[in-house]
N, C-alpha and C positions, 0 to 999 in steps of 0.2 A: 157905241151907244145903241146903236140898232142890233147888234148881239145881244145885250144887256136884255132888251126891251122883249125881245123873241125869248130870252131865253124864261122871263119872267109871266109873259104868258103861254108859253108851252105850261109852265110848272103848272098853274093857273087850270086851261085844258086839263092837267092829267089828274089832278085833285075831281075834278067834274066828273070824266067820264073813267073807261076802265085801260088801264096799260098798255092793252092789245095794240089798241088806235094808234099810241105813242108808237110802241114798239114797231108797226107797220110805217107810221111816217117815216120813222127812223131811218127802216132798212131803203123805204125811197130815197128820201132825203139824201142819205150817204150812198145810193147808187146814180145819184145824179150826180152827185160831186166826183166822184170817183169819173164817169163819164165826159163830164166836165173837163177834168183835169188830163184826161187820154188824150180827147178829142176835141176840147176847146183848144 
């Protein structure tokens, strides 16, 4: 549900503002996971 919810307002966010933003979160977002998943 909480996938659902995030992913409904990302989409929301990227209609507002421009890509970029997304496309930065992105590359965060999936290098925490990725770190997460090493070294959690």
């Amino acid at each position: 549900l909480s996938g659902l919810l995030a992913c409904t307002w990302m989409i929301k966010i990227v209609r507002k503002s421009k890509l970029t933003y997304f496309a930065i979160y992105c590359i965060l977002v999936g290098a925490l996971a990725i770190g997460y998943g090493v070294w959690g």
